[in-house]
C-alpha positions as CSV (number, residue, x, y, z in Angstrom):
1,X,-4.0,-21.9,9.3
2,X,-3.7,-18.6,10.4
3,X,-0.1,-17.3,11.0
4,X,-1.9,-13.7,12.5
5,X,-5.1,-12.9,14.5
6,X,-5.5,-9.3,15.7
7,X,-9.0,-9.0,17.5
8,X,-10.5,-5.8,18.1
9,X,-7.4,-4.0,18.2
10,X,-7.4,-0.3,19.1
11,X,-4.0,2.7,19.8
12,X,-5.1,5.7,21.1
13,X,-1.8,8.5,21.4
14,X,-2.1,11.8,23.3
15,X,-0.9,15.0,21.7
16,X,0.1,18.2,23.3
17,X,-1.5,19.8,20.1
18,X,-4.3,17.5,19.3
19,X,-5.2,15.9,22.4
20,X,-6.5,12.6,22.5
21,X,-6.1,10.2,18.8
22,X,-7.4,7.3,18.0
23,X,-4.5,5.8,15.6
24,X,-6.3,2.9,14.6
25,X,-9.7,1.5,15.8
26,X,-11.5,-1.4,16.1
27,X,-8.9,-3.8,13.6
28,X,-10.0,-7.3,13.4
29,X,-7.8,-9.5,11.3
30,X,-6.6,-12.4,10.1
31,X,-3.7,-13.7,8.0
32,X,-2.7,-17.0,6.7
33,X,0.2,-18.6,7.1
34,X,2.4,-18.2,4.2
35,X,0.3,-14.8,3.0
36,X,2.6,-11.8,1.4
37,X,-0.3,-9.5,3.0
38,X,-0.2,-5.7,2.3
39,X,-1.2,-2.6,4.1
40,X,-1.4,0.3,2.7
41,X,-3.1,3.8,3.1
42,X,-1.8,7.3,3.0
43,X,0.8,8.8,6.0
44,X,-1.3,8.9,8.8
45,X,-3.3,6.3,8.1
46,X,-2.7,3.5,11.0
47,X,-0.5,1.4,9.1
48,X,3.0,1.5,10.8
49,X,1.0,1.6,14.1
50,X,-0.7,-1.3,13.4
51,X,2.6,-3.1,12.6
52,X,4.7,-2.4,15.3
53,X,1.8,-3.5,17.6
54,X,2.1,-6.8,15.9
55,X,5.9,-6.5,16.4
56,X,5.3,-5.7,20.3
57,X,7.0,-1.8,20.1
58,X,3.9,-0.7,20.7
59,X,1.4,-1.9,23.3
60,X,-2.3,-2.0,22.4
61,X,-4.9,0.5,23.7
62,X,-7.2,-2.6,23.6
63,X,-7.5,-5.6,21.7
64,X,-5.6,-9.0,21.2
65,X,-3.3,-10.6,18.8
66,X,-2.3,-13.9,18.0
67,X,1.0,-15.4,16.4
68,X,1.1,-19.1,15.3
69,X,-2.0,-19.3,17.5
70,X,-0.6,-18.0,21.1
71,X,-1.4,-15.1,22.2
72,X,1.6,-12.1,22.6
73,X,-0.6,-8.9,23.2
74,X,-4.0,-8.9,25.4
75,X,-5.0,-5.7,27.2
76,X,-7.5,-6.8,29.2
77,X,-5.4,-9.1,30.9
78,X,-2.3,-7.3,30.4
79,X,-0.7,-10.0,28.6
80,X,2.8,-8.6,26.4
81,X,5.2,-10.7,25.1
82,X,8.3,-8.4,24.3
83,X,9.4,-8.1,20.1
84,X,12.9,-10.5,20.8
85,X,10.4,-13.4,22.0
86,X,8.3,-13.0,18.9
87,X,10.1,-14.6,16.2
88,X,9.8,-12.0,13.7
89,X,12.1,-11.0,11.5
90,X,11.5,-7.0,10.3
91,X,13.0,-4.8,7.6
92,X,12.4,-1.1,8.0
93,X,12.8,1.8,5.6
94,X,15.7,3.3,6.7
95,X,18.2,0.5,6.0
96,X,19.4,0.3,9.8
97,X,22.5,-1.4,9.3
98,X,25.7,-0.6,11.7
99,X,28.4,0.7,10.0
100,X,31.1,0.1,12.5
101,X,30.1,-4.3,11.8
102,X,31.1,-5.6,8.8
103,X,28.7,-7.8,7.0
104,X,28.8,-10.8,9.0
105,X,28.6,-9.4,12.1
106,X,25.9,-7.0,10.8
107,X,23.7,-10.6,10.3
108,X,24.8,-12.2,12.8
109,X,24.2,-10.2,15.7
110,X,20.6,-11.2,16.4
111,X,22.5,-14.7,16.8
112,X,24.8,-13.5,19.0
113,X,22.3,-11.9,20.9
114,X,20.1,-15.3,21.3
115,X,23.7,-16.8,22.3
116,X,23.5,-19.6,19.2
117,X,26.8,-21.4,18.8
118,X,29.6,-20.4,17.1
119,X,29.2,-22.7,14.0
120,X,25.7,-22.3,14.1
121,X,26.0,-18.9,13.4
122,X,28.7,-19.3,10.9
123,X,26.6,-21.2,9.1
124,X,23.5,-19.8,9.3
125,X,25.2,-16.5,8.0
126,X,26.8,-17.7,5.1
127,X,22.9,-19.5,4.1
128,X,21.3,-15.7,4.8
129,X,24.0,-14.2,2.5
130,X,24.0,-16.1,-0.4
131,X,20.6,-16.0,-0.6
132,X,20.7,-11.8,-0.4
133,X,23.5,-12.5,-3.2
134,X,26.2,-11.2,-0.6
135,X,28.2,-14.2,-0.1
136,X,31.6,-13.8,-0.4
137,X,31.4,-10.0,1.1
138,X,31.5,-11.2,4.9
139,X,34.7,-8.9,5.9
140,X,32.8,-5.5,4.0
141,X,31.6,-2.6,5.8
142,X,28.5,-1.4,4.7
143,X,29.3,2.2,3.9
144,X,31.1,0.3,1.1
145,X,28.1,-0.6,-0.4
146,X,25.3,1.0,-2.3
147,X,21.8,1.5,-0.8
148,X,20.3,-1.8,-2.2
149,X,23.2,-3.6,-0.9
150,X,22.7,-2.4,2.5
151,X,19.0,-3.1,2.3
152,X,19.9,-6.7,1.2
153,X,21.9,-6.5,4.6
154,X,18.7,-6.1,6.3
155,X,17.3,-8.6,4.5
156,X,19.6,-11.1,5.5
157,X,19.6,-10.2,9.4
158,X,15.9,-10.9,9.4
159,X,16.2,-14.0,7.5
160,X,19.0,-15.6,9.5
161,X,16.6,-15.6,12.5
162,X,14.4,-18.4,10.5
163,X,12.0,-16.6,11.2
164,X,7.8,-17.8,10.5
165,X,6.6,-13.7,9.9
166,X,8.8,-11.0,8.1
167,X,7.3,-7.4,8.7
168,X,8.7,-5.3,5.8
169,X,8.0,-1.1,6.4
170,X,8.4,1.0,3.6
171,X,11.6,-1.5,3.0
172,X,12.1,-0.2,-0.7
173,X,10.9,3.5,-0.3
174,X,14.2,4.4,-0.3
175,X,15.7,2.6,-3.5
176,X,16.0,3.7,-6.7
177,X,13.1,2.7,-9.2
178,X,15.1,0.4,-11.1
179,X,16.0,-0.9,-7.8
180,X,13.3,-1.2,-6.6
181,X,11.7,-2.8,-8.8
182,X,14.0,-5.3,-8.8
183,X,14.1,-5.7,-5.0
184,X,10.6,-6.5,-5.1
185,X,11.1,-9.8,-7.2
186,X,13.8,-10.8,-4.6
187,X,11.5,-10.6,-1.5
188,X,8.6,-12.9,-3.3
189,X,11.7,-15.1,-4.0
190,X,12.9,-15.0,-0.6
191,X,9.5,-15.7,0.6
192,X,9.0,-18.7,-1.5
193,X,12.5,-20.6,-0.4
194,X,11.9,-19.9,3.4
195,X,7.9,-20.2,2.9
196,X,7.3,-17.2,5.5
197,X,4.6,-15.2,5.9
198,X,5.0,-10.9,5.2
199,X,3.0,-8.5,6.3
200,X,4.1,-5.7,4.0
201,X,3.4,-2.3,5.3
202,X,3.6,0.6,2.0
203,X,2.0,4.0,0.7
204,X,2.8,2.9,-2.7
205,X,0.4,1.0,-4.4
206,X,2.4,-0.4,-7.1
207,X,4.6,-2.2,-4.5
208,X,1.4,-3.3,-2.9
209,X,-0.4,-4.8,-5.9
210,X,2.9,-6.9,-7.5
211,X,4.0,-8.7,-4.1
212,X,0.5,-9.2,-2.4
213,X,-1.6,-12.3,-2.2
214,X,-3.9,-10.1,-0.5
215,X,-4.5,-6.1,0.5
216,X,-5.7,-4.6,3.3
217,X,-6.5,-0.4,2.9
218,X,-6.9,1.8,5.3
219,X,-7.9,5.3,5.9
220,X,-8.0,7.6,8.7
221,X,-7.1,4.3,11.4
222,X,-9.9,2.2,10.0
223,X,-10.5,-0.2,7.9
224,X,-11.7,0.0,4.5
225,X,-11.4,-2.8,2.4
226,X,-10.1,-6.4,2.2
227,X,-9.2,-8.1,-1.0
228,X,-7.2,-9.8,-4.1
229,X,-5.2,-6.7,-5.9
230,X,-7.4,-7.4,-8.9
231,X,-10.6,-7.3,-6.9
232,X,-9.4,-4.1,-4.9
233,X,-8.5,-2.3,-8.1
234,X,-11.4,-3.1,-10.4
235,X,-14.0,-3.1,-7.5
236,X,-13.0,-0.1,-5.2
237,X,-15.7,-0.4,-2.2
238,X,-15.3,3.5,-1.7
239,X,-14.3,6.7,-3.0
240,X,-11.0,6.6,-1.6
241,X,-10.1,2.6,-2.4
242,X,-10.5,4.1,-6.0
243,X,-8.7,6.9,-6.0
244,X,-5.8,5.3,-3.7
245,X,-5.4,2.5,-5.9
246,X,-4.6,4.1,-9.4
247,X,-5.6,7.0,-11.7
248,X,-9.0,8.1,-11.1
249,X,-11.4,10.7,-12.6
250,X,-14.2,11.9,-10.2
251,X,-17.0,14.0,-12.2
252,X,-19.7,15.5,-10.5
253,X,-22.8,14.8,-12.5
254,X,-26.7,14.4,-11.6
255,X,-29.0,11.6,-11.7
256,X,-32.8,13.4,-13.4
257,X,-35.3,10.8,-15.2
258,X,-33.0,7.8,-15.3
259,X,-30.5,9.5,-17.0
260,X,-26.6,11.5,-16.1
261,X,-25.7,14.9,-16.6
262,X,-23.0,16.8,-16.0
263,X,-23.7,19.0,-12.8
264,X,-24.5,22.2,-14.4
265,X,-26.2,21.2,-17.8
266,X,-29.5,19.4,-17.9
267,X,-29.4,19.1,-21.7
268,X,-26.6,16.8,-23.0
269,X,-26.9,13.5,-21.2
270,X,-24.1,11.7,-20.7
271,X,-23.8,8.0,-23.0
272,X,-23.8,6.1,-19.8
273,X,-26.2,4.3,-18.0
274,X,-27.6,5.5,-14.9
275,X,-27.2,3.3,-11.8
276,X,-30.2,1.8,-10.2
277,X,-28.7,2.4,-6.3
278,X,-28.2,6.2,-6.3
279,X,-30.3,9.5,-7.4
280,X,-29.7,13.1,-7.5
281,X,-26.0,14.6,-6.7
282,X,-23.1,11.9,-7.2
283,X,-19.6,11.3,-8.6
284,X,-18.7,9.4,-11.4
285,X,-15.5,7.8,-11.3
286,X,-13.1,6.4,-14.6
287,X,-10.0,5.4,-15.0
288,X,-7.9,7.6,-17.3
289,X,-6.7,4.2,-19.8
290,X,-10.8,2.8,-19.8
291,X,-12.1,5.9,-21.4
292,X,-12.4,5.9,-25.3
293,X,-11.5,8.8,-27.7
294,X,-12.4,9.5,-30.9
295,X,-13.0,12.3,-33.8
296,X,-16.5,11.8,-34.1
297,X,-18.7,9.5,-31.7
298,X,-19.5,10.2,-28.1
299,X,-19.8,13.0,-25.6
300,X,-18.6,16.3,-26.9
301,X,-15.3,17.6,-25.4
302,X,-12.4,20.2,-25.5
303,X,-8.1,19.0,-25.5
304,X,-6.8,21.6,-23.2
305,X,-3.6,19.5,-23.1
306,X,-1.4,16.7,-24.9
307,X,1.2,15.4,-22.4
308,X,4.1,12.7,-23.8
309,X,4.2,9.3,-21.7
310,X,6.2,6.6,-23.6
311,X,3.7,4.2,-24.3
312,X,0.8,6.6,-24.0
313,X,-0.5,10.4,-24.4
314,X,-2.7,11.8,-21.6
315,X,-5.0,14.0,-22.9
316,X,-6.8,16.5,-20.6
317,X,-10.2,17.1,-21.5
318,X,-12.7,19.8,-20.8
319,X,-16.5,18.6,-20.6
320,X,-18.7,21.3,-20.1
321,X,-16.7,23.0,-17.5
322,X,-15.1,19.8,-15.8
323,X,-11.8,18.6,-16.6
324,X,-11.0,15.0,-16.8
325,X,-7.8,13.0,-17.9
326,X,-7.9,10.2,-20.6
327,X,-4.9,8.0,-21.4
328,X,-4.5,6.0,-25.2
329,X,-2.3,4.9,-27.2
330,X,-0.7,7.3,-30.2
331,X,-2.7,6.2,-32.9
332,X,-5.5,8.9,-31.2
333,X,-4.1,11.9,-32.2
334,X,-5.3,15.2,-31.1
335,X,-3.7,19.1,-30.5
336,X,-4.6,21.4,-28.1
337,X,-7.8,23.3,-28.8
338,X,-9.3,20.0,-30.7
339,X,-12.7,19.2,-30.8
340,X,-12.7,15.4,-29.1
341,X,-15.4,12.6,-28.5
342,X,-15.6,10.6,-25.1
343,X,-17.2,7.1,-24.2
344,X,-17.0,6.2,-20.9
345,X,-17.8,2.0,-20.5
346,X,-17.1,1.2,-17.1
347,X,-18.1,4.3,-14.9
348,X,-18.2,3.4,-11.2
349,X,-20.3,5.6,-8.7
350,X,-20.1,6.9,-5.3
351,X,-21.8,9.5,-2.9
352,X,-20.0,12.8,-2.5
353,X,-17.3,12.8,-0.3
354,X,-17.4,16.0,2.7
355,X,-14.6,18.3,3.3
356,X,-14.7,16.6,7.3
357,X,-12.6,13.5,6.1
358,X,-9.9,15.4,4.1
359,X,-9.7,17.8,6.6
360,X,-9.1,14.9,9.0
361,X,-6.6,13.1,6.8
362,X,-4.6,16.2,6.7
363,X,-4.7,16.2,10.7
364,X,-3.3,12.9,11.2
365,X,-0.5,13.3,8.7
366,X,1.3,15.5,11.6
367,X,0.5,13.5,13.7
């Protein structure tokens, strides 16, 4: 069944310095019930807007959307059904807790605000708080408490509402990593006991990729691409999917005779095989931690750079004027100024990307 329909949906905002923006355009969606579903896309993207239309702070432009299969938000017939009669429950980024409520009151005011009975709420409280691991702290303030502690706070107001979508936004962003990390194995948890669905809204891909059943990118208030992490990551539809979701490389070679150069040099072909769907200019993309190294087999290049990571060394690489990045393991030892071989086994390939859509990404990030 699905838990969220949005059909069509469009924002428009106007700007004193930009005029008229279209935020996000023509979104068409649906989510199952009991989905963690992600979106994610850089500042300015659509995201945030497209989640608090679902939560009903913001009205649509045009469009509809559906929760549980009623309808809260249709333009045309301007249908809105304000965020308390939704039955969401939402976590945002900053941890929005009031520090002049102790814990319990903190959760329970939602309650109190739907006028639930006394023991209801007591009850219902103590549930939400043990399963944020806060029981027993009901009578603490929360500038006692450290930030993950106050975000569990949160966590608990929105679950005490029982509620059948959670809308997370940026919830972690402002954790430590450690923290974070561990935050993130708490939600799915969460999610699992009280079988509701998230819509997770994040600019961090990492986040994105270990909580979601299913992703949603955006860019520039459209979508892009739908899909399984896995898929997303290994089969980028565009340019941008690739290089949002993880380390990319992005060489600028030519197609000539069935075979790739390096844009500039016509003589050394590169040890990859050409696509059949594109000619001429294009750029070849790689992941860092696909591309093999070696002393003496491959295409010929130049270490500018050894750089230290733990588990791995990044090496950057000059090929013939370009400079890529390649990530392996120590046993591939090389110093700066060594001569280096490259393989390259799982090249994807996309058209050229113009200097119209960055300058347009940077436009809507001041927005």
């Amino acid at each position: 069944m699905d838990q969220i329909v949005l059909k069509n949906v469009k924002k428009t905002f106007t700007t004193k310095a930009l005029g008229t923006v279209t935020a996000v355009e023509n979104i068409n969606l649906n989510i199952k019930e009991g989905e963690c579903f992600s979106i994610l896309g850089p500042s300015g993207c659509g995201k945030t807007t497209t989640l608090r239309m679902i939560a009903g702070f913001e009205d649509l432009s045009e469009g509809e959307i559906y929760l549980g299969g009623k309808p809260v938000s249709i333009k045309e017939k301007g249908l809105y059904v304000p965020p308390e009669n939704r039955g969401l429950g939402m976590v945002f980024q900053a941890f929005a807790v009031w520090p002049h409520m102790n814990i319990f009151d903190n959760v329970a005011f939602p309650l109190k605000v739907q006028k639930r009975p006394k023991d209801e709420i007591e009850s219902r409280v103590k549930s939400a708080l043990k399963s944020v691991s806060l029981d027993g702290m009901e009578k603490v303030f929360p500038g006692d408490l450290s930030g993950g502690q106050q975000q569990r706070i949160a966590l608990a107001r929105a679950i005490v509402v029982n509620p059948k979508v959670m809308l997370l936004d940026e919830p972690l962003s402002n954790l430590d990593p450690k923290l974070r990390e561990n935050m993130r194995f708490e939600i799915k948890a969460l999610q699992k006991k009280y079988n509701f669905t998230i819509i997770f809204v994040t600019h961090d891909q990492s986040e994105a990729m270990a909580l979601s059943d299913r992703m949603l990118v955006m860019d520039m208030g459209k979508m892009v691409q739908i899909d399984t992490p896995t898929n997303l990551y290994n089969h980028p539809a565009t340019k941008f999917v690739h290089d949002f979701l993880g380390q990319s490389n992005f060489t600028n070679v030519v197609e000539k005779d069935g075979k790739i150069y390096l844009e500039g040099d016509d003589k050394h072909p590169l040890p990859v095989k050409a696509p059949t769907d594109r000619k001429g200019e294009m750029l070849m993309a790689t992941r860092p931690n696909t591309i093999e190294i070696n002393h003496n087999d491959g295409f010929e290049g130049k270490i500018i750079k050894r750089i230290f990571l733990t588990d791995l060394i990044e090496y950057l690489v000059d090929i013939k004027g370009q400079v890529i990045r390649v990530q392996t393991p120590h046993r591939n030892m090389f110093a700066a100024n060594d001569t280096c071989y490259l393989k390259f086994p799982s090249p994807m390939w996309y058209e050229r990307e113009d200097e119209k859509a960055a300058a347009e990404r940077a436009k809507r990030m001041l927005i």
